[in-house]
Structure formats: structure tokens, C-alpha cells
N, C-alpha and C positions, 0 to 999 in steps of 0.2 A: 415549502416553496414560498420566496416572497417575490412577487412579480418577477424580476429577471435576477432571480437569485436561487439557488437550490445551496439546500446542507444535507450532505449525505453521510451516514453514520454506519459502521456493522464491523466485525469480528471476520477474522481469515485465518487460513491453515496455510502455510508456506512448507513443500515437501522441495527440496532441492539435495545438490552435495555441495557441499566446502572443499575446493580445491589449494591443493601444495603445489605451485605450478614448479619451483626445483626440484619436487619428491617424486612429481606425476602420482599423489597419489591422494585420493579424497577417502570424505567421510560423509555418510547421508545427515540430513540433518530436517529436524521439522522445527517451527516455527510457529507459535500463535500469539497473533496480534489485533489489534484493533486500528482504525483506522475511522479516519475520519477528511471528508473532500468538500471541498465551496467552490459552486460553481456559479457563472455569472452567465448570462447571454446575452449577446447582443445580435448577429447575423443567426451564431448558432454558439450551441453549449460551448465552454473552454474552463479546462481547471484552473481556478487562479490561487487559491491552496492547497496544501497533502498535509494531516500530521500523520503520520504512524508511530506507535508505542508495543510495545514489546510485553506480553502479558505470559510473569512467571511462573 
């Protein structure tokens, strides 16, 4: 944290499904990514970046 700055860094599991909305029909799908967020504050926290990357 630097004064009215945070950098936030960490790794996620995304468990969701992928939908066919013509087919009605989906597939489960997981996802692991990293992610990374910069926040700034002034009254109160707000994200002012997102990256997300996709980790194979």
C-alpha cells in the first residue's frame, strides 16, 4: 500500500458453464487465472484497474 494506493495480486479458480444459447445447451468449464487490481482511495476504496490472464 502506498498512501492512498493499494496493489492487489493472487490466483482464482473460475468453476462456471458455457452456454449455447440456440442449442440450450452448456458445458461446465473451470478456469485458472491470475489476476491482478489497483486501487486508489479518496472518500473510500474504488478499482481504477483489473488485469486478468488466463493461466494454461
Amino acid at each position: 500500500m502506498f498512501d492512498n494506493t493499494a496493489i492487489v495480486a493472487f490466483e482464482l479458480l473460475q468453476k462456471g458453464m458455457a452456454v449455447d444459447n440456440k442449442a440450450f445447451t452448456g458445458k461446465l468449464i473451470t478456469i485458472e487465472g491470475r489476476a491482478t487490481f489497483v486501487l486508489i482511495k479518496n472518500s473510500s476504496w474504488k478499482i481504477a484497474h483489473i488485469h486478468l490472464s488466463k493461466i494454461n
